[in-house]
C-alpha positions in Angstrom: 92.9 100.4 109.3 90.4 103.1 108.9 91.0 104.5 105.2 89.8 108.3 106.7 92.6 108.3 109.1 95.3 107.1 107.2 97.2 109.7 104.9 97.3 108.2 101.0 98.4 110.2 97.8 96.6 112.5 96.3 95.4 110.7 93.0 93.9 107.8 94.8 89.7 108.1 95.2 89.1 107.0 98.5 85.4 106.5 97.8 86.7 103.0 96.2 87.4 100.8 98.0 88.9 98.5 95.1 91.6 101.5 94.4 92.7 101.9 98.3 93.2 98.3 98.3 95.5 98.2 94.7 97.0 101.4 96.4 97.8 100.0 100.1 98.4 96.6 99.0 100.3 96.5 95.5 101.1 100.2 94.0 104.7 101.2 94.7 105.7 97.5 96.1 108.7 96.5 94.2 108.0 93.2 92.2 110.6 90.5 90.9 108.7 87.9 89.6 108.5 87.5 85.6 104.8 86.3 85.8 103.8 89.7 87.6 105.8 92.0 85.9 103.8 90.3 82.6 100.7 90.8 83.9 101.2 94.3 84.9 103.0 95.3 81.5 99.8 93.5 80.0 97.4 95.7 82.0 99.5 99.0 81.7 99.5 97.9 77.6 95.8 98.0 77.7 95.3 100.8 79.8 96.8 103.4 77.0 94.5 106.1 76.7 91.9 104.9 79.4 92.0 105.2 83.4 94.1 102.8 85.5 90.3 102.4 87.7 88.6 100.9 84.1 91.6 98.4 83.6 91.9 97.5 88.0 88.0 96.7 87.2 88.8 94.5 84.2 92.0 92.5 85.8 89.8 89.2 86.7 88.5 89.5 83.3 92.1 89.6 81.6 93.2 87.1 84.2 90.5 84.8 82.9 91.4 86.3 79.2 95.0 85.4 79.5 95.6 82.4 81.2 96.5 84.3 84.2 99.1 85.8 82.6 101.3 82.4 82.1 103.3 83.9 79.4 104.3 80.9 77.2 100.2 80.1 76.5 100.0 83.7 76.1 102.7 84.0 73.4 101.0 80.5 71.8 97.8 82.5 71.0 96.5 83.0 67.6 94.3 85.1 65.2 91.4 82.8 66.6 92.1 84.3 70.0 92.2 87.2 68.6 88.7 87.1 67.4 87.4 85.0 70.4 88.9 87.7 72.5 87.0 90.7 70.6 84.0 88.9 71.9 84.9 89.2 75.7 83.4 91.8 77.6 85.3 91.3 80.3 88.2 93.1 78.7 88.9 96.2 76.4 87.9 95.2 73.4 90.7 96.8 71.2 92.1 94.4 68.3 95.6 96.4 68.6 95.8 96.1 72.0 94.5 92.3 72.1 97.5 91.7 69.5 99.9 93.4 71.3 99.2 91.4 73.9 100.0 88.3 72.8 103.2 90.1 70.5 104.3 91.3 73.9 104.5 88.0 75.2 106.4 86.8 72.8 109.0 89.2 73.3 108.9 88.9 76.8 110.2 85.6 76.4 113.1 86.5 74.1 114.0 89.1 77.2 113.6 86.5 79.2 116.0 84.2 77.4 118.6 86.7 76.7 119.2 88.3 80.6 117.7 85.2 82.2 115.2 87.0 83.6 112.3 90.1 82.6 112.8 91.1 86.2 116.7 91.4 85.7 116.1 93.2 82.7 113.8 95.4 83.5 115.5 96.4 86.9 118.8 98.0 85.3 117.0 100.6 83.8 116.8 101.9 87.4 120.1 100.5 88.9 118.7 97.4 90.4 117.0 99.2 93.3 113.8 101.4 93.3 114.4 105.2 93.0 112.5 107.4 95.8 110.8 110.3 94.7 109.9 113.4 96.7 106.5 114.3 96.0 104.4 116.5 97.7 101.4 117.4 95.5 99.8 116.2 92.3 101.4 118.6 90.0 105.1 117.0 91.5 104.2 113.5 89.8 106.0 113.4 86.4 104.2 111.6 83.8 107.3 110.3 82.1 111.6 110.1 83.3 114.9 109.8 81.3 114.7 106.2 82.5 110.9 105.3 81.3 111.9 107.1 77.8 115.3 105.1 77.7 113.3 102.0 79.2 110.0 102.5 76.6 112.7 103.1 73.7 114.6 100.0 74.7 110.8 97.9 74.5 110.3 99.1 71.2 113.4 98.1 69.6 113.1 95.1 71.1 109.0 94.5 69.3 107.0 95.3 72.1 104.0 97.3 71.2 101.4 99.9 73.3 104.3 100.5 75.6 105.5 104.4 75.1 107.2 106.0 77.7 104.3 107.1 79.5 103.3 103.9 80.0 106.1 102.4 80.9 106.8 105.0 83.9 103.1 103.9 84.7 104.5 100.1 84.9 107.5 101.6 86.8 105.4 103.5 89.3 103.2 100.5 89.7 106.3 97.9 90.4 108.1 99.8 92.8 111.1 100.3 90.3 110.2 104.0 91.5 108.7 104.9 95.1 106.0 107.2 94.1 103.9 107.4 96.8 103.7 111.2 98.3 105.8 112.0 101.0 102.7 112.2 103.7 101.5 108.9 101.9 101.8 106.0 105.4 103.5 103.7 102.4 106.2 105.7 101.4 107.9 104.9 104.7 106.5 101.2 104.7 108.1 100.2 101.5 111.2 102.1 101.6 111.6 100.1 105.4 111.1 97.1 103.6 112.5 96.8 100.3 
């Protein structure tokens, strides 16, 4: 696949390589596996306020960081961690976001034990089957929905932390909860065909 023939959405830089690859491979791809769904509401947690191309550079380092994302050692962590952890370049150094982290985990679990699964959870907020957007040009991408508010609110009475709505429609977009890959995109067709 030659990335200058191929039509991709407009926010992607095609000069890196890195991003296409997140892009073709992972954005927009629905996901049902707990362990996945932690590590991408870890990375979306961390990313608040900074560019989703600083925390793709940063993912083996929070892999490494966070026992690749194995929730239960992740929710064991402690103030030692914490501290250990403001020592790591490899991630984003942020003592709130570190903490929220491991706080986030330990909610997860709760979820987890409650519905059974995050992933069952996490998929009514959309009906249990990804929502297809049509989007055209950059200015059609919303940056939050009624279902990341009611989602992000939902997280928040529930503990988690660094999650806002926002965010969450970032996570949303990211797990395929919503198709929003443009509508010349060649993966908008791709993953609706196959999930």
């Amino acid at each position: 696949m030659s990335s200058t023939k191929l039509c991709r959405c407009p926010w992607l830089d095609t000069s890196k390589d890195d991003y296409v690859a997140y892009h073709d491979d992972e954005w927009g791809v629905p996901v049902y596996d707990d362990q996945t769904l932690f590590e991408f509401i870890t990375l979306e947690s961390a990313q608040a306020g900074l560019s989703w191309y600083t925390i793709l550079k940063k993912r083996d380092g929070y892999r490494r960081a966070f026992f690749n994302f194995d929730v239960e050692k992740v929710a064991q962590m402690n103030e030692q961690d914490v501290e250990r952890l403001m020592l790591d370049e490899s991630i984003i150094r942020n003592r709130l976001k570190i903490a929220a982290t491991i706080n986030n985990a330990k909610r997860f679990i709760e979820v987890q034990q409650e519905f059974g699964s995050f992933s069952h959870y996490q998929w009514q907020f959309v009906g249990g089957k990804p929502l297809v957007n049509e989007l055209d040009k950059l200015s059609d991408y919303p940056a939050i929905t009624e279902a990341s508010t009611a989602f992000a609110k939902d997280l928040k009475k529930r503990g988690f932390k660094f999650l806002g709505p926002t965010t969450v429609y970032a996570h949303m977009q990211a797990c395929g909860m919503v198709n929003d890959h443009s509508n010349d995109c060649f993966r908008k067709q791709e993953i609706i065909e196959k999930y």
